[in-house]
TIKOL-571708 format. One record per residue: residue in three letters; x, y, z of N, C-alpha, C, O in turn. Coordinates in steps of 0.02 Angstrom, whole numbers, plus 50000, padded with zeros to 5 digits. Example, Ala and Ser with C-alpha at 12.3 -4.5 7.8 and 13.67 -1.06 7.14 Angstrom:
// TIKOL-571708
@res->Ala, n.u->50660, n.v->49716, n.w->50390, ca.u->50615, ca.v->49775, ca.w->50390, c.u->50660, c.v->49835, c.w->50390, o.u->50712, o.v->49834, o.w->50423;
@res->Ser, n.u->50642, n.v->49888, n.w->50354, ca.u->50684, ca.v->49947, ca.w->50357, c.u->50645, c.v->50002, c.w->50394, o.u->50670, o.v->50057, o.w->50402;
This chain:
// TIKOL-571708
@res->Unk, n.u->47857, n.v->52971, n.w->47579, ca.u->47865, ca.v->52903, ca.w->47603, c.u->47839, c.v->52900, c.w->47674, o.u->47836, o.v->52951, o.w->47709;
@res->Unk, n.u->47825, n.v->52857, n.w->47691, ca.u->47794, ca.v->52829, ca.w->47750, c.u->47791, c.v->52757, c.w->47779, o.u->47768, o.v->52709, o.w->47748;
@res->Unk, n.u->47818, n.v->52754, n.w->47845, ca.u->47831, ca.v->52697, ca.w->47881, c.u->47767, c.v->52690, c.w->47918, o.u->47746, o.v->52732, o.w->47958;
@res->Unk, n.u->47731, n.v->52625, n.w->47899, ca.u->47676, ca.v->52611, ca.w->47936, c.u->47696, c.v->52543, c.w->47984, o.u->47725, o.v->52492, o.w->47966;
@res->Unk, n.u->47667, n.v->52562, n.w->48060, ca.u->47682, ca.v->52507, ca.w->48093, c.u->47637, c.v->52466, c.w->48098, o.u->47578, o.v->52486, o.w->48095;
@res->Unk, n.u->47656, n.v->52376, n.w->48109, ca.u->47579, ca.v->52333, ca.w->48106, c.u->47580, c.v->52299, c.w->48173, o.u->47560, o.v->52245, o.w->48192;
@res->Unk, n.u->47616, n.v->52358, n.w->48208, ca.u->47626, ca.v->52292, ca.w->48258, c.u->47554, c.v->52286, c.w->48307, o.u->47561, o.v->52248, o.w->48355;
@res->Unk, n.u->47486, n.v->52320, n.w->48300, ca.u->47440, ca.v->52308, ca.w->48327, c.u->47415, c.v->52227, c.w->48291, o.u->47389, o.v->52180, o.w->48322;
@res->Unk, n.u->47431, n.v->52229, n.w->48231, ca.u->47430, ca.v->52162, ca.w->48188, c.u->47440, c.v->52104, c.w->48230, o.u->47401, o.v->52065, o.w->48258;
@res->Unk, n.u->47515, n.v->52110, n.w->48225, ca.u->47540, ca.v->52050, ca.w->48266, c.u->47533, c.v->52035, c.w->48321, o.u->47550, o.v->51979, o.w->48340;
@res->Unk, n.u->47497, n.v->52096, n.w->48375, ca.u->47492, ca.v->52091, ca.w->48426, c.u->47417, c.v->52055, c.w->48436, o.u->47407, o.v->52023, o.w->48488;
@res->Unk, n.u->47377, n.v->52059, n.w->48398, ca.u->47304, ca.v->52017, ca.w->48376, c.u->47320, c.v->51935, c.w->48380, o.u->47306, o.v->51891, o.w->48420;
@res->Unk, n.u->47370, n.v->51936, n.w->48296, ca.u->47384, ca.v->51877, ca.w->48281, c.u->47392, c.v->51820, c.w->48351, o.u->47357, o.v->51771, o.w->48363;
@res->Unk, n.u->47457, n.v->51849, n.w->48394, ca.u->47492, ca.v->51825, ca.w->48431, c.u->47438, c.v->51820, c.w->48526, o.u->47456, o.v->51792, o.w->48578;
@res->Unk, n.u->47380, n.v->51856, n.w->48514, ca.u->47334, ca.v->51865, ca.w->48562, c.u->47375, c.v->51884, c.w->48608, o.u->47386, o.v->51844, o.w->48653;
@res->Unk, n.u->47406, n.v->51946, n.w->48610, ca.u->47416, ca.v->51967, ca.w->48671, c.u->47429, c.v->52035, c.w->48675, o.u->47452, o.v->52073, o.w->48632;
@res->Unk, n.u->47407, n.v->52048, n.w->48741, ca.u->47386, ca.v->52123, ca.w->48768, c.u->47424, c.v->52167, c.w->48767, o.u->47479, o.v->52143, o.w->48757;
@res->Unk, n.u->47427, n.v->52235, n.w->48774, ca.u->47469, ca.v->52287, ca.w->48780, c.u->47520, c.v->52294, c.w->48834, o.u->47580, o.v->52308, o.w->48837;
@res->Unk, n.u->47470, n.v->52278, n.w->48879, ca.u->47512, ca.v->52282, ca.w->48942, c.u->47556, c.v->52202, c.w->48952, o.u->47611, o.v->52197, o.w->48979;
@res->Unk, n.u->47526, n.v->52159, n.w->48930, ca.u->47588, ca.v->52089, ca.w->48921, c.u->47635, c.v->52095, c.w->48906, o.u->47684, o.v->52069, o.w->48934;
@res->Unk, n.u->47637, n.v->52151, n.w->48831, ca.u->47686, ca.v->52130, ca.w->48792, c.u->47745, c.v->52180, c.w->48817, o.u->47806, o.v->52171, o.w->48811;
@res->Unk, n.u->47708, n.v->52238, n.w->48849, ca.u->47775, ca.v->52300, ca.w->48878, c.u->47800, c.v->52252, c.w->48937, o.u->47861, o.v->52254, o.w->48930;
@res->Unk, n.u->47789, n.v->52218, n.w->48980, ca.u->47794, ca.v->52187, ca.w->49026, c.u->47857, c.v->52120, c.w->48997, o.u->47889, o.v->52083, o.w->49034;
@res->Unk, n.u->47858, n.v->52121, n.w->48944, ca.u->47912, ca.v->52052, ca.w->48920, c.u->47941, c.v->52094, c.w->48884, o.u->47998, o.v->52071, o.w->48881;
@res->Unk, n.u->47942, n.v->52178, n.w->48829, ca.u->47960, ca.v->52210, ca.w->48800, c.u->48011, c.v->52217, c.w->48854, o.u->48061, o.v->52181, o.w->48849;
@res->Unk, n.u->48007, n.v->52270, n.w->48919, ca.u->48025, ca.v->52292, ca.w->48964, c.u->48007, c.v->52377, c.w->48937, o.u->48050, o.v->52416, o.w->48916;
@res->Unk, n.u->47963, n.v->52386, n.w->48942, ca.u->47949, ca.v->52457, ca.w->48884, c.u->47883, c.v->52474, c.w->48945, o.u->47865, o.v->52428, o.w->48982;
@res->Unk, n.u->47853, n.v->52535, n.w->48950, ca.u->47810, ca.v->52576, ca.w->48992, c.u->47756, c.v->52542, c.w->48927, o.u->47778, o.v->52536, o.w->48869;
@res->Unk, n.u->47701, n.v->52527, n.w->48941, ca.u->47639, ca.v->52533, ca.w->48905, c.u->47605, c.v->52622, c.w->48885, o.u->47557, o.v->52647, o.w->48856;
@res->Unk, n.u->47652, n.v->52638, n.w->48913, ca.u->47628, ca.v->52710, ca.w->48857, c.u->47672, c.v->52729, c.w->48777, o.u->47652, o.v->52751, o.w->48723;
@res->Unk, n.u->47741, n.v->52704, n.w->48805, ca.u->47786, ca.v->52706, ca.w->48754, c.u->47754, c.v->52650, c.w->48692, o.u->47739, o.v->52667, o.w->48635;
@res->Unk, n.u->47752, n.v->52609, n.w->48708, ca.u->47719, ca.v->52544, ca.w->48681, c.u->47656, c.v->52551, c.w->48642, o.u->47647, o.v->52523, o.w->48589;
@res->Unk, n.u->47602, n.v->52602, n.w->48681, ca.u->47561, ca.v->52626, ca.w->48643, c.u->47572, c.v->52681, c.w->48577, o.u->47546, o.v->52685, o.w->48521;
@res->Unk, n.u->47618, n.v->52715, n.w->48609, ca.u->47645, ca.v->52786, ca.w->48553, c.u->47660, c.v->52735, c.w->48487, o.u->47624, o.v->52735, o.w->48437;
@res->Unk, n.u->47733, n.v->52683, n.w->48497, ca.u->47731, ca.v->52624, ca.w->48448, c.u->47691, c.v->52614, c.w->48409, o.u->47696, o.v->52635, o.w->48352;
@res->Unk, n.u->47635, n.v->52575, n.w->48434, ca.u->47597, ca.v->52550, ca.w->48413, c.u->47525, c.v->52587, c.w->48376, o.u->47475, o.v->52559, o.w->48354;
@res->Unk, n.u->47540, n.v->52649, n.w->48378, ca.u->47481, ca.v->52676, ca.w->48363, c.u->47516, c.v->52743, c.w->48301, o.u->47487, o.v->52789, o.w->48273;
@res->Unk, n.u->47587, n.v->52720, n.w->48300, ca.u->47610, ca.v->52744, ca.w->48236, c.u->47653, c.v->52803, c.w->48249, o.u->47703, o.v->52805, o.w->48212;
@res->Unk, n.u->47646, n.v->52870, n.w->48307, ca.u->47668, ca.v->52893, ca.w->48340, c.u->47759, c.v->52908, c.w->48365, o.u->47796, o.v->52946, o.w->48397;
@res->Unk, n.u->47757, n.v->52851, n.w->48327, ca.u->47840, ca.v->52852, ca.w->48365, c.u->47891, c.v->52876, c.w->48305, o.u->47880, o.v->52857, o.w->48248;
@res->Unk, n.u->47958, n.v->52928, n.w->48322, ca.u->47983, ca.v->52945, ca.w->48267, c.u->48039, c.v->52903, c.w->48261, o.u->48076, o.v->52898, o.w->48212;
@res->Unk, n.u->48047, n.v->52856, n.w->48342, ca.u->48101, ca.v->52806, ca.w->48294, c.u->48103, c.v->52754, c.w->48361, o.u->48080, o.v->52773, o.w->48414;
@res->Unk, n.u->48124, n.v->52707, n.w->48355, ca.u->48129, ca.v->52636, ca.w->48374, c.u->48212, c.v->52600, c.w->48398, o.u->48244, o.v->52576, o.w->48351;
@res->Unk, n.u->48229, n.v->52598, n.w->48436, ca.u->48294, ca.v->52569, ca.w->48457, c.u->48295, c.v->52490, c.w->48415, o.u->48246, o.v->52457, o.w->48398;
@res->Unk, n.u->48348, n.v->52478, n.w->48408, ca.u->48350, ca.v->52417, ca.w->48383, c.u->48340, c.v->52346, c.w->48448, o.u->48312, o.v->52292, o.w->48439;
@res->Unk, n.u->48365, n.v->52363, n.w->48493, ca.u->48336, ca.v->52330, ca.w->48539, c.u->48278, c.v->52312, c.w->48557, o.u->48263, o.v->52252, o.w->48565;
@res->Unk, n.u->48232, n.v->52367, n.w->48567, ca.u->48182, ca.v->52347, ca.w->48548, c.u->48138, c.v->52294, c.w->48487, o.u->48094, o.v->52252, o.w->48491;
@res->Unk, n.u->48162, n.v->52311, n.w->48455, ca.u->48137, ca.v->52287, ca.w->48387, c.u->48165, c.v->52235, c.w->48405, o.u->48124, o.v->52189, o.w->48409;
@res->Unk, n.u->48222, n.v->52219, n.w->48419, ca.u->48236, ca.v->52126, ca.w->48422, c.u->48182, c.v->52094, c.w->48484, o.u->48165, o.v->52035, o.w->48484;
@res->Unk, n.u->48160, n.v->52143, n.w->48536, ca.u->48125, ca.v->52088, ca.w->48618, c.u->48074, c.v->52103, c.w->48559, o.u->48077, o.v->52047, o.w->48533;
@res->Unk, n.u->48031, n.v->52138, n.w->48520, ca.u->47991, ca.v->52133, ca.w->48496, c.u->47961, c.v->52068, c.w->48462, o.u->47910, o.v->52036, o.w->48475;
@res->Unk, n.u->48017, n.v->52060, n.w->48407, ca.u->48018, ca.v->51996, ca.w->48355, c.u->48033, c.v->51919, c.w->48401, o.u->48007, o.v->51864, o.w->48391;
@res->Unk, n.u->48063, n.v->51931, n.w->48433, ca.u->48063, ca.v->51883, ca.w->48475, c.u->48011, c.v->51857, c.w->48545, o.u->48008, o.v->51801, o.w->48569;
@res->Unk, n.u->47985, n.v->51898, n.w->48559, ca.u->47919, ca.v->51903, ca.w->48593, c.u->47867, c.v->51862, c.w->48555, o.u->47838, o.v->51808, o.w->48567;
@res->Unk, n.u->47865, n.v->51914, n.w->48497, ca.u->47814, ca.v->51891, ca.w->48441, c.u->47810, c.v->51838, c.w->48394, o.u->47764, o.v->51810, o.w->48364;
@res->Unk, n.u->47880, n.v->51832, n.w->48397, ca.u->47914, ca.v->51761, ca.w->48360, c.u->47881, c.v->51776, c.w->48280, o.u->47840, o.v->51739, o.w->48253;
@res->Unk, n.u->47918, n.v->51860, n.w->48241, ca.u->47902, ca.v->51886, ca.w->48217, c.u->47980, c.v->51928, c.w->48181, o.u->48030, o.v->51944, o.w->48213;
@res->Unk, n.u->47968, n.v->51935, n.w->48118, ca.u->48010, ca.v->51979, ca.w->48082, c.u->48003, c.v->52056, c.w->48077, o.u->47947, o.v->52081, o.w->48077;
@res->Unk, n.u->48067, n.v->52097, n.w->48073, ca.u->48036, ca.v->52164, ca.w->48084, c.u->48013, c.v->52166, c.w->48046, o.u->47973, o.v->52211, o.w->48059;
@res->Unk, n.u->47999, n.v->52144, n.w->47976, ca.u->47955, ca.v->52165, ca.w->47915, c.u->47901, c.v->52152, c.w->47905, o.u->47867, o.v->52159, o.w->47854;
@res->Unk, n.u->47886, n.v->52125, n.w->47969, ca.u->47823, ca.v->52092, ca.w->47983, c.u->47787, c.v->52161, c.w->48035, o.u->47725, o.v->52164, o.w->48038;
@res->Unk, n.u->47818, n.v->52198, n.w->48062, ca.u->47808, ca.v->52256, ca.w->48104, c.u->47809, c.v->52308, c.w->48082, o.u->47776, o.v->52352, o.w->48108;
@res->Unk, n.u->47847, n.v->52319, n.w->48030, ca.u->47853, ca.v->52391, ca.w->47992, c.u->47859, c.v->52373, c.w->47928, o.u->47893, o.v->52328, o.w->47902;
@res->Unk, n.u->47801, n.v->52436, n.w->47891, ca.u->47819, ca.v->52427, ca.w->47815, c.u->47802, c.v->52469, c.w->47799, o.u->47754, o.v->52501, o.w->47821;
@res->Unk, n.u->47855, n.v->52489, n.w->47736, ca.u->47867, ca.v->52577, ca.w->47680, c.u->47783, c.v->52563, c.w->47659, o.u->47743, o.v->52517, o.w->47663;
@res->Unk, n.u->47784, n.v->52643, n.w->47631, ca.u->47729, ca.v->52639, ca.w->47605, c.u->47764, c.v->52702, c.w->47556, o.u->47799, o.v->52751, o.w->47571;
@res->Unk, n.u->47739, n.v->52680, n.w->47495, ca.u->47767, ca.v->52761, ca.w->47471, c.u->47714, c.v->52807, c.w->47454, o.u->47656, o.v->52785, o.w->47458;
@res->Unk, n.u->47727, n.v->52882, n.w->47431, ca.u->47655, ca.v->52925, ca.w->47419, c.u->47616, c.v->52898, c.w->47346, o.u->47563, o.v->52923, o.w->47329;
């Protein structure tokens, strides 16, 4: 199984930058990148809410199973 993240997706959709979004996240743009580039072995829920709400976005809209 495998958790794929889309949040480079939404971050397109929503036109906005890396460094914007750590900046309203409150997150380092490196952490943000690890995120975003799939990297990460896990995610605070906090996050995930400034996320969806930033993005004006569902987490299932940010992460999705994938199975083998």
């Amino acid at each position: 199984m495998k958790i794929i993240v889309n949040l480079d997706v939404m971050m397109a959709k929503r036109k906005i930058s890396l460094n914007e979004l750590s900046e309203k996240v409150n997150i380092t743009p490196a952490n943000l990148s690890i995120l975003k580039t799939g990297k990460a072995k896990a995610i605070r829920f906090s996050t995930l809410e400034a996320l969806c709400s930033i993005l004006k976005c569902q987490p299932g809209d940010l992460l999705e199973f994938q199975e083998n």
